[in-house]
N, CA, C and O atoms as a GROMACS GRO file, in nm:
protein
  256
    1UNK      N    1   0.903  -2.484   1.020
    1UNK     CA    2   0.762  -2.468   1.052
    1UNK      C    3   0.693  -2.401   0.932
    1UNK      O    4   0.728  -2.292   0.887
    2UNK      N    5   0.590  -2.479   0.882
    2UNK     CA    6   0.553  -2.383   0.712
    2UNK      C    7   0.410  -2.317   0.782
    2UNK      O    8   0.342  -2.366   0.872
    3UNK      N    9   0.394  -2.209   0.720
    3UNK     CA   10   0.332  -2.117   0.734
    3UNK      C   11   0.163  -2.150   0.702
    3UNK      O   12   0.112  -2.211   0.608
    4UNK      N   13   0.100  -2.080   0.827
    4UNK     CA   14  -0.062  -2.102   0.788
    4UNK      C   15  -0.098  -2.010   0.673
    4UNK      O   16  -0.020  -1.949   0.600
    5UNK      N   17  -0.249  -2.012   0.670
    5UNK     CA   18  -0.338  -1.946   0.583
    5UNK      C   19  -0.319  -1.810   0.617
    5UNK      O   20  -0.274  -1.728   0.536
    6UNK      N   21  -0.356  -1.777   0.749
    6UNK     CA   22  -0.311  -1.616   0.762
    6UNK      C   23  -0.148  -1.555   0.752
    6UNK      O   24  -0.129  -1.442   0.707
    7UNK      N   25  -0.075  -1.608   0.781
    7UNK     CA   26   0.090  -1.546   0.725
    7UNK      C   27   0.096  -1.549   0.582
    7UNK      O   28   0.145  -1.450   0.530
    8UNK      N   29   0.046  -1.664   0.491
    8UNK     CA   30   0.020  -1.612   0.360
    8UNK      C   31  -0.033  -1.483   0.341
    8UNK      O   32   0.024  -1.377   0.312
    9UNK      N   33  -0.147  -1.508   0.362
    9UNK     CA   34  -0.262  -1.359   0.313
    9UNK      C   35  -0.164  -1.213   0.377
    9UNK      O   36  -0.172  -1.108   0.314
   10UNK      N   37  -0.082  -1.220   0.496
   10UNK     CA   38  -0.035  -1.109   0.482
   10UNK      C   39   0.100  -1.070   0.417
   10UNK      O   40   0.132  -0.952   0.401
   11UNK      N   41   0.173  -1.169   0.384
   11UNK     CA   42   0.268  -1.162   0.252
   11UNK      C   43   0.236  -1.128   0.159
   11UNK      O   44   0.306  -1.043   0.104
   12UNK      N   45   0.110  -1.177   0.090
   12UNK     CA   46   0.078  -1.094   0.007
   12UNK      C   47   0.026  -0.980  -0.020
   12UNK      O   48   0.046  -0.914  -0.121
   13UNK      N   49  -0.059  -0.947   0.092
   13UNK     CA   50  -0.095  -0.842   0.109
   13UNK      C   51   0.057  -0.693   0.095
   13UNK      O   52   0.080  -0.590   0.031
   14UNK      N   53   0.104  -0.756   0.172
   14UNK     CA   54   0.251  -0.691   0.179
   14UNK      C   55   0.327  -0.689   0.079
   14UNK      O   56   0.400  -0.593   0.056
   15UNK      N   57   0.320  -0.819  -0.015
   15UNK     CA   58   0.356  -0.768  -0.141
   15UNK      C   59   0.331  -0.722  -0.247
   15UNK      O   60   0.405  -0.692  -0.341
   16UNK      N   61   0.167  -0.710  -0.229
   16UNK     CA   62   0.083  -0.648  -0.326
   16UNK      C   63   0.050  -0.446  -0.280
   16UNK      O   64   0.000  -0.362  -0.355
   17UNK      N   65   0.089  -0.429  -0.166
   17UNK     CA   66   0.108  -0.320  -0.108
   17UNK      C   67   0.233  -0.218  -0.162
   17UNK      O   68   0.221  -0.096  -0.169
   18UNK      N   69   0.365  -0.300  -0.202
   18UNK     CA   70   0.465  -0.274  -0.267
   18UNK      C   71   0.538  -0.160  -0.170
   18UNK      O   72   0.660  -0.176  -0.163
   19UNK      N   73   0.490  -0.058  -0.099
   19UNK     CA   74   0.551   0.034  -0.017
   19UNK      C   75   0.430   0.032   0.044
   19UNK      O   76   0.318  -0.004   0.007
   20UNK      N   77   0.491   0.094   0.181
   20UNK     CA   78   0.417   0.150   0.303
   20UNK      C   79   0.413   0.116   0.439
   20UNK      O   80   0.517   0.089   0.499
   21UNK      N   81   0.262   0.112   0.512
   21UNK     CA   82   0.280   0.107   0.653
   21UNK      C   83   0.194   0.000   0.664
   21UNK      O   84   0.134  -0.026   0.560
   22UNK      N   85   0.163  -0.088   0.784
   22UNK     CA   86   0.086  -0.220   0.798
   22UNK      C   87   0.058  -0.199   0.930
   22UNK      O   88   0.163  -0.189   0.993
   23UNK      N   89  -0.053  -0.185   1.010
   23UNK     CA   90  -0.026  -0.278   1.170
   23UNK      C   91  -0.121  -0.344   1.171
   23UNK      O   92  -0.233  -0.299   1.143
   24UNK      N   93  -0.095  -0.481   1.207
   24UNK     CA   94  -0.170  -0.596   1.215
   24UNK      C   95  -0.165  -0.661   1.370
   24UNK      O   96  -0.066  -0.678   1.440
   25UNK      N   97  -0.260  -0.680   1.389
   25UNK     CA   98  -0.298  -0.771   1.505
   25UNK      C   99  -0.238  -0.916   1.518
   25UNK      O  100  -0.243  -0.997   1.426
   26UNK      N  101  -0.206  -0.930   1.586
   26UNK     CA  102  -0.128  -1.048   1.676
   26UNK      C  103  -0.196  -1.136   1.764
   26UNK      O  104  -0.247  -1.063   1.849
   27UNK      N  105  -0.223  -1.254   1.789
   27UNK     CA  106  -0.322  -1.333   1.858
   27UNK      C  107  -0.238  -1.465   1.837
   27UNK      O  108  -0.235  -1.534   1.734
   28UNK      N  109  -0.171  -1.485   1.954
   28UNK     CA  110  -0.102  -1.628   2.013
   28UNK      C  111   0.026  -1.662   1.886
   28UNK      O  112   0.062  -1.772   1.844
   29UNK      N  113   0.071  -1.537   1.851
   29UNK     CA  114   0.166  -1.522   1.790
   29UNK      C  115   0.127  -1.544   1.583
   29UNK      O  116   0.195  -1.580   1.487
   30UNK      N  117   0.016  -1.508   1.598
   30UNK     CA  118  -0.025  -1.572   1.475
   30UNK      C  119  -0.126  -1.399   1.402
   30UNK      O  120  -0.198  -1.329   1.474
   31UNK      N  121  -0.111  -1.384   1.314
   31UNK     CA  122  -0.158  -1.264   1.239
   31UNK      C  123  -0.312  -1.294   1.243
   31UNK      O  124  -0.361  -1.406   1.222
   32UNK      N  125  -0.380  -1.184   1.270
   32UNK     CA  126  -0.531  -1.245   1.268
   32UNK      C  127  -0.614  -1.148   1.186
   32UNK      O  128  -0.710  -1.176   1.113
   33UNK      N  129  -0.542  -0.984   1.218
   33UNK     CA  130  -0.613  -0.888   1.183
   33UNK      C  131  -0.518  -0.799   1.121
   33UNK      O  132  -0.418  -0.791   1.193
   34UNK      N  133  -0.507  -0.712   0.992
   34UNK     CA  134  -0.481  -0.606   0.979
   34UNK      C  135  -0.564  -0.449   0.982
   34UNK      O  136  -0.649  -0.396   0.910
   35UNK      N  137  -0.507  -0.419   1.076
   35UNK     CA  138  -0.587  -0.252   1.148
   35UNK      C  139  -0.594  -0.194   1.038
   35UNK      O  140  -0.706  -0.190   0.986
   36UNK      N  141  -0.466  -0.124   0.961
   36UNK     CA  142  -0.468  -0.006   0.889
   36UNK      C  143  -0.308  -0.061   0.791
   36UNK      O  144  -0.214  -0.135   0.820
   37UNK      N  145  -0.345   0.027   0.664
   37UNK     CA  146  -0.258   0.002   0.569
   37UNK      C  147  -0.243   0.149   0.532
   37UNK      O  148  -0.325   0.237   0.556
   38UNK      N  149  -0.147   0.160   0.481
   38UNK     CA  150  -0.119   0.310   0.433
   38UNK      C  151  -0.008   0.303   0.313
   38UNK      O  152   0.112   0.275   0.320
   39UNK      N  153  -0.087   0.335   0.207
   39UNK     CA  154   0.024   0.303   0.088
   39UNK      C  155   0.094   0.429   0.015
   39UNK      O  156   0.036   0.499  -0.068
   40UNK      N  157   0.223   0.447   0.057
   40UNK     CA  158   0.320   0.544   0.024
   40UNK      C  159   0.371   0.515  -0.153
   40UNK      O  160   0.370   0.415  -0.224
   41UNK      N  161   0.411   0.653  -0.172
   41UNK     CA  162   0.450   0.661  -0.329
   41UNK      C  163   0.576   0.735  -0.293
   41UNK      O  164   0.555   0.848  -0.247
   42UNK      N  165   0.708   0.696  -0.304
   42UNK     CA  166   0.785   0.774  -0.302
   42UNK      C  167   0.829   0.893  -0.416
   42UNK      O  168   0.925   0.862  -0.486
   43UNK      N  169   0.774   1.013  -0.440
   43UNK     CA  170   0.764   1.080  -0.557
   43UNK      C  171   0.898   1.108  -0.662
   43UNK      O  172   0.898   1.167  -0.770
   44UNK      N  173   0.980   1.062  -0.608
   44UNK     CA  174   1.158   1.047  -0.678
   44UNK      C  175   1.168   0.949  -0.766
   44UNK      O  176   1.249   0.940  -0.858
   45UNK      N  177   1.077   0.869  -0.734
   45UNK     CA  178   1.088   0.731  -0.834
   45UNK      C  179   1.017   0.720  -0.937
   45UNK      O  180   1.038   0.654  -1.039
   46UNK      N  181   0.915   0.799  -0.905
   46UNK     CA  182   0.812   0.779  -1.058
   46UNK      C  183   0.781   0.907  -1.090
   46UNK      O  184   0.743   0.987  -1.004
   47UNK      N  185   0.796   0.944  -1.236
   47UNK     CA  186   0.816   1.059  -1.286
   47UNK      C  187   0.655   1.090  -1.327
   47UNK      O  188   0.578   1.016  -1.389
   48UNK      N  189   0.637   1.188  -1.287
   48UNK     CA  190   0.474   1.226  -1.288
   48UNK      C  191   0.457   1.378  -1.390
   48UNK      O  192   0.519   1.484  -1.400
   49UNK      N  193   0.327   1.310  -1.456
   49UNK     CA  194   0.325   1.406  -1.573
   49UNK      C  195   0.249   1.502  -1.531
   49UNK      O  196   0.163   1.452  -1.459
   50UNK      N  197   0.234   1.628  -1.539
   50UNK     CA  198   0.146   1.711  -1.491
   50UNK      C  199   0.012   1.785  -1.589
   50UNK      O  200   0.020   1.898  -1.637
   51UNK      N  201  -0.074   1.718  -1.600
   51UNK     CA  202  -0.176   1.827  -1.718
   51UNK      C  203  -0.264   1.937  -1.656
   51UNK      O  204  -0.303   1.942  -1.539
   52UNK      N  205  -0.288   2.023  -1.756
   52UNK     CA  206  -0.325   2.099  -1.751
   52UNK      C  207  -0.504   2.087  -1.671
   52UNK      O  208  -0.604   2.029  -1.711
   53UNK      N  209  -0.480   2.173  -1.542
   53UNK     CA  210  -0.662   2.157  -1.481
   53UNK      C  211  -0.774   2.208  -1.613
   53UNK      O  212  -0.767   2.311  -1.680
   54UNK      N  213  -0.868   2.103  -1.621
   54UNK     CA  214  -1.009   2.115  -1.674
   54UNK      C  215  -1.056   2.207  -1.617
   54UNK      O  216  -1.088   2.307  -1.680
   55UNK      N  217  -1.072   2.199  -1.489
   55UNK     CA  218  -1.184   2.346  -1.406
   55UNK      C  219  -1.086   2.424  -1.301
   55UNK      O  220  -0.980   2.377  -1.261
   56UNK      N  221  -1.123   2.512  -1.275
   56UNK     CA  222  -1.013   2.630  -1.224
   56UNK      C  223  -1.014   2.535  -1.060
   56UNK      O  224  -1.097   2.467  -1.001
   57UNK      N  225  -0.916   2.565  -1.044
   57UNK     CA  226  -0.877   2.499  -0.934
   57UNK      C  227  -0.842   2.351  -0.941
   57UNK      O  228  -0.826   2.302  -0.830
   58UNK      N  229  -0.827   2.273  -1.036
   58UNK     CA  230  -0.828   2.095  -1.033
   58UNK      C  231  -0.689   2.109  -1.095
   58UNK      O  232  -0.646   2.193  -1.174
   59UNK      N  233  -0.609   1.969  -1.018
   59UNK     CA  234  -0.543   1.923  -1.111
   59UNK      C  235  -0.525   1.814  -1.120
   59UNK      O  236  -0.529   1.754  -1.013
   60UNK      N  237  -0.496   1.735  -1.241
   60UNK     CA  238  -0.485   1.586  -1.242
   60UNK      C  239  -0.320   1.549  -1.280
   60UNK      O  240  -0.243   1.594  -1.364
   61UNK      N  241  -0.305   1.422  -1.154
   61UNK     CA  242  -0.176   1.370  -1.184
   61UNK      C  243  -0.130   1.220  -1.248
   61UNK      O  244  -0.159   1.125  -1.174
   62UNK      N  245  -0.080   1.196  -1.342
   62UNK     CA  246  -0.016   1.070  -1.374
   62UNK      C  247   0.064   1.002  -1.317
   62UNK      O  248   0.092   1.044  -1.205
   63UNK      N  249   0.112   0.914  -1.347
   63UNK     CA  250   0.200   0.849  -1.323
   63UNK      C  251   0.244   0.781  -1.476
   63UNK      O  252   0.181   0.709  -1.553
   64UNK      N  253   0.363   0.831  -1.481
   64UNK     CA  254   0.455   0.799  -1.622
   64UNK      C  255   0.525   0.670  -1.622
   64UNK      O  256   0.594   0.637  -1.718
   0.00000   0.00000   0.00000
């Protein structure tokens, strides 16, 4: 059975998401809606540079 227009769009979505959470709506077995996405960084994997805050209290983070 090959796949419609909406099971595409959420493959990719899903693979352009790379990590995280999805819940999507369901309608006669077929994806119609995605509710909410939530995109996780697992911080073990990517080594993050830390600089020094511009204004007292800020800090800015990289990704290395």
């Amino acid at each position: 059975m090959p796949l419609d227009k909406s099971e595409k769009q959420l493959i990719k979505f899903i693979r352009d998401l790379g990590w995280g959470e999805v819940n999507v709506r369901v309608e006669e077995g077929k994806p119609v809606l995605i509710c909410e996405a939530i995109r996780t960084f697992k911080l073990e994997e990517q080594p993050v540079e830390i600089q020094q805050p511009r204004k007292k209290g800020r800090m800015t983070f990289f990704n290395g």
